[in-house]
C-alpha positions as CSV (number, residue, x, y, z in Angstrom):
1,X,74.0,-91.2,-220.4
2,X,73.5,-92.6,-223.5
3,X,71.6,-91.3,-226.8
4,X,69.4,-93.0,-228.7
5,X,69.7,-91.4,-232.8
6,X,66.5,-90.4,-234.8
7,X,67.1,-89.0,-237.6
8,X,63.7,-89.2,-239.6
9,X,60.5,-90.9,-237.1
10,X,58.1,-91.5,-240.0
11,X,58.9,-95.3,-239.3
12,X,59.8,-94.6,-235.6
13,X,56.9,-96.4,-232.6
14,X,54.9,-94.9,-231.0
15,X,57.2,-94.7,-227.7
16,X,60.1,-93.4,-230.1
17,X,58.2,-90.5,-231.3
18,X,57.2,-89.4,-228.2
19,X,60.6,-89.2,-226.5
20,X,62.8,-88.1,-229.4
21,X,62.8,-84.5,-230.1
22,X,63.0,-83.0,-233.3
23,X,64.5,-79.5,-234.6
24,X,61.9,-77.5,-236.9
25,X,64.1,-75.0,-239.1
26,X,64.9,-73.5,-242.3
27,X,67.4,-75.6,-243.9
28,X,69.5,-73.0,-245.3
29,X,70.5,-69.4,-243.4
30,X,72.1,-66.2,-244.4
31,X,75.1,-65.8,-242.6
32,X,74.2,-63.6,-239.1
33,X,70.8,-64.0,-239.6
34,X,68.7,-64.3,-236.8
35,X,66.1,-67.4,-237.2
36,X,63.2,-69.7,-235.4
37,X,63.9,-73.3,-233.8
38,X,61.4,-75.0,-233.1
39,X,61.9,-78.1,-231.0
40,X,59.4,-80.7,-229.9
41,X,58.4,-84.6,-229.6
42,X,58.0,-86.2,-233.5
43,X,54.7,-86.2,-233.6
44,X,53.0,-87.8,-230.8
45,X,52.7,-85.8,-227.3
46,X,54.8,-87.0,-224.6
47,X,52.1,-87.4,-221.2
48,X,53.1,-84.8,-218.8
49,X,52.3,-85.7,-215.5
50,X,53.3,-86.7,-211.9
51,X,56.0,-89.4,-212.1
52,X,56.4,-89.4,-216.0
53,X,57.5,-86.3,-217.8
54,X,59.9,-84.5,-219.8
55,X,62.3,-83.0,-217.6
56,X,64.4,-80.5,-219.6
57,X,64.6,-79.7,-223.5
58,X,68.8,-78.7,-224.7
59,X,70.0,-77.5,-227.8
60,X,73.6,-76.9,-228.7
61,X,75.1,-75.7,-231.7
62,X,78.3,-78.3,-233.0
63,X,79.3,-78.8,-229.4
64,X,78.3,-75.6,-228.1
65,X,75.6,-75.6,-225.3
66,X,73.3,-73.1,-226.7
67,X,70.0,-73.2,-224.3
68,X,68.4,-75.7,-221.9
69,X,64.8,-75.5,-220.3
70,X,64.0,-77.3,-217.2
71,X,60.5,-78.3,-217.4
72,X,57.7,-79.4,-214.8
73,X,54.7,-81.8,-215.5
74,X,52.9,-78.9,-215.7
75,X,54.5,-77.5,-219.0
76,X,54.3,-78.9,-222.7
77,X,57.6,-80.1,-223.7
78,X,58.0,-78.1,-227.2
79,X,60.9,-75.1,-227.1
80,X,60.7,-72.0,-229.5
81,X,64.2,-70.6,-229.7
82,X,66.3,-67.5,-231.9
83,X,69.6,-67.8,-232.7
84,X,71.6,-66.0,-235.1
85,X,73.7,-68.0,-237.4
86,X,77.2,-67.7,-237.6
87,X,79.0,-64.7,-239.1
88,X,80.3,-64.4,-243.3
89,X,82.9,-65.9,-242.4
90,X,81.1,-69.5,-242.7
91,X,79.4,-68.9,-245.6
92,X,79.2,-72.6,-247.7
93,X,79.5,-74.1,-244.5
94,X,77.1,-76.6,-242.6
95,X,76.0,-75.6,-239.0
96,X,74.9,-79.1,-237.0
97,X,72.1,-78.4,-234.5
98,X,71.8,-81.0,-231.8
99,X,68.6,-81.1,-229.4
100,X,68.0,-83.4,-226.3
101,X,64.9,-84.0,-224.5
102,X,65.5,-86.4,-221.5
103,X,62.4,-88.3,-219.9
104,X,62.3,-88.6,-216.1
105,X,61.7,-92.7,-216.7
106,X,63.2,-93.1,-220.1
107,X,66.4,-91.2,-220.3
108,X,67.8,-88.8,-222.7
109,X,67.2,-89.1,-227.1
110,X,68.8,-86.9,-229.2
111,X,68.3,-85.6,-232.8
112,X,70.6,-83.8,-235.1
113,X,69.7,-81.6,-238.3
114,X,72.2,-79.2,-240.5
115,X,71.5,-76.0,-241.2
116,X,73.7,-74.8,-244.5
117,X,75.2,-71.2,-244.0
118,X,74.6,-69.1,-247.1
């Protein structure tokens, strides 16, 4: 399977904003704090429904599988999630937060987002 990148969608079409997820978080953390991600299309709904839909929502931390959540065309695809960042030992240091939403007809997009450690 192949990825397609997104880092920013304000210029993404249509089509690309509905299939690429992206990570809603603080930017900076306190080291073993616990914290909300949020993940969900960029900014235009994805149709959910019988043949077409998002199939699963993934998030892994560097290249760590952290969750995954299979989803129906019954369900919205948007993902609230609390992790706990990593321990003091990473203070100064930059956590990468990778999500994947994969489309039954379009394939998988990916987006990534650092999270500083403070």
């Amino acid at each position: 399977m192949s990825c397609v990148d997104a880092k920013t969608m304000v210029k993404g079409t249509d089509f690309e904003k509905k299939h690429t997820p992206v990570i809603h978080c603080s930017d900076v953390v306190k080291a073993g704090e616990i914290f909300e991600v949020k993940i969900q299309t960029a900014g235009v709904e994805h149709p959910m429904e019988d043949g077409h839909f998002i199939q699963f929502i993934e998030l892994k931390v560097g290249d760590v599988p952290l969750m995954r959540v299979d989803l129906t065309q019954y369900a919205k695809p948007e993902v609230v999630v609390y992790i706990r960042a990593p321990s003091e030992d990473h203070k100064g240091q930059v956590m990468k937060l990778t999500a994947y939403m994969y489309c039954n007809l379009h394939g998988i997009w990916k987006y990534e987002k650092e999270v500083k450690i403070e």
